[in-house]
Backbone bond lengths (Angstrom), bond angles and torsions (degrees), N, CA, C in turn:
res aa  C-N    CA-C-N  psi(-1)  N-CA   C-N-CA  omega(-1)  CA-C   N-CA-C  phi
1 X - - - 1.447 - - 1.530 108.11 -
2 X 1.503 125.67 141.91 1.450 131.30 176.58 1.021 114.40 -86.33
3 X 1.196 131.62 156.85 1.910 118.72 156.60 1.414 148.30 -30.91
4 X 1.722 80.07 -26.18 1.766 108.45 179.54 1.296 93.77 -55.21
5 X 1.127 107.19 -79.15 1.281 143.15 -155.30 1.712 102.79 -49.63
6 X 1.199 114.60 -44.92 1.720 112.84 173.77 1.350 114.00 -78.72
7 X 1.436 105.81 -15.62 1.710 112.56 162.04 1.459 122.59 -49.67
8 X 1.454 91.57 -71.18 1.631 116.82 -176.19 1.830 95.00 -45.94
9 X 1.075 108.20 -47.09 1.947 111.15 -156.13 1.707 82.99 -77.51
10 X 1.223 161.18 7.53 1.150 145.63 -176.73 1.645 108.26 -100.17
11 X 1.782 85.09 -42.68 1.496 111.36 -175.69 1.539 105.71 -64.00
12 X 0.899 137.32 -89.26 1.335 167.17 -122.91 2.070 99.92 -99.38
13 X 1.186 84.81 -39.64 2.394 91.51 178.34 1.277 73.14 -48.45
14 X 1.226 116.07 -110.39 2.019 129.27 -136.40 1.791 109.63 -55.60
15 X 1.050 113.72 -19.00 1.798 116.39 146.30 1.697 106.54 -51.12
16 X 1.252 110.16 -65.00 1.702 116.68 -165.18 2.007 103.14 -56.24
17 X 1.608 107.12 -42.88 1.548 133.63 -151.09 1.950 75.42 -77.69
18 X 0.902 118.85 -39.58 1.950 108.33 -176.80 1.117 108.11 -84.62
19 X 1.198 145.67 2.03 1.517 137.20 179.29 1.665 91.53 96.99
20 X 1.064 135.93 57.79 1.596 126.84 149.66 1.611 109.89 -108.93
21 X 1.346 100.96 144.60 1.326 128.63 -162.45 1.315 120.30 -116.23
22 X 1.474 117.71 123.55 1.698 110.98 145.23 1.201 160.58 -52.23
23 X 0.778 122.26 140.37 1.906 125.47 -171.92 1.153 94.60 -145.90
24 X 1.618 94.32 117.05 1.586 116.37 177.36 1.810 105.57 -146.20
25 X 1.832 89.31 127.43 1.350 100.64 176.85 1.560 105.55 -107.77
26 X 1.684 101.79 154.45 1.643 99.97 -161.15 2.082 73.07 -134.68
27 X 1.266 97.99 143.40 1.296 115.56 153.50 1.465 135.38 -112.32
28 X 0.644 169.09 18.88 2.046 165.33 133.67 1.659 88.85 -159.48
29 X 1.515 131.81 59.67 1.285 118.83 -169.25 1.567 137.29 79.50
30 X 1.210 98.14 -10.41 1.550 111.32 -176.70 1.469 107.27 -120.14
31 X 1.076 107.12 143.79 1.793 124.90 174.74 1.216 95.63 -49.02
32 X 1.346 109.35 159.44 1.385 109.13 178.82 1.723 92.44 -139.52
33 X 1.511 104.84 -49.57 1.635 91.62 -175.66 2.019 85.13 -158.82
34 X 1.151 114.04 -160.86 1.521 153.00 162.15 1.275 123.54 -159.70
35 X 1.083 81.43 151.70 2.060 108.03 156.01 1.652 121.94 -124.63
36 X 1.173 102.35 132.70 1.648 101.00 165.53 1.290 91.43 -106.97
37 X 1.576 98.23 145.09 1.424 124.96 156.15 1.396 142.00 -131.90
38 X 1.490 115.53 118.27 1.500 90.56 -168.39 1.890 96.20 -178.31
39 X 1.584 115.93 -139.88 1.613 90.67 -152.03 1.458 99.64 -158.11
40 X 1.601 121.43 121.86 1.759 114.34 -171.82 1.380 96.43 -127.61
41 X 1.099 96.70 -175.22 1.622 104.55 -166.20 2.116 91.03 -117.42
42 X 1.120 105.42 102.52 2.002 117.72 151.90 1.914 102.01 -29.77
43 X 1.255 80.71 103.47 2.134 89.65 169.57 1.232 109.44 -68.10
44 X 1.363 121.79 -3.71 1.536 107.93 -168.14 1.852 101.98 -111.43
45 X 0.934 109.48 -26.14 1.514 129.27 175.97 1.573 117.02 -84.37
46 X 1.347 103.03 -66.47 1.711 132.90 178.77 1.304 101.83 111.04
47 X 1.594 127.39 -4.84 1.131 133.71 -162.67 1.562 114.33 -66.61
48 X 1.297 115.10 163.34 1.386 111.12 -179.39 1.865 109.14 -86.18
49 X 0.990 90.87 152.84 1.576 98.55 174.28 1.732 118.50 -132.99
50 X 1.195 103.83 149.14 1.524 99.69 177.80 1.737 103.67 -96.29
51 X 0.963 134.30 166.02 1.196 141.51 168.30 1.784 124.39 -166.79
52 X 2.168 96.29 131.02 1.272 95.16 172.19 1.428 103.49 -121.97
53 X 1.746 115.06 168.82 1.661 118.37 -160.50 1.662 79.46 -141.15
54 X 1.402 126.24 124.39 1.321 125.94 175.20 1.381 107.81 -115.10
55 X 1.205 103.42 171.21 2.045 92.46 175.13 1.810 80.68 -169.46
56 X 1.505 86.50 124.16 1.565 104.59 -177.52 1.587 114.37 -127.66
């Protein structure tokens, strides 16, 4: 595993661990894109936040 890769899993676990969700569009079999969606709490606030991560 790379760094990336333990990045992304730091990022994205406790998004997944609250109920955040995927959205993934596929065209003739092939990915086409995503969205994550879902909701963290601002460290500087404590406030809630919504958050989406797209990849097109």
């Amino acid at each position: 595993m790379n760094p990336a890769d333990e990045k992304v899993r730091q990022l994205v676990g406790p998004i997944l661990e609250k109920g955040g969700y995927y959205f993934v569009a596929v065209e003739e079999d092939q990915l086409a894109g995503w969205v994550l969606v879902g909701s963290s709490q601002d460290p500087f606030t404590e406030r809630n936040i919504t958050m989406s991560l797209k990849l097109e």
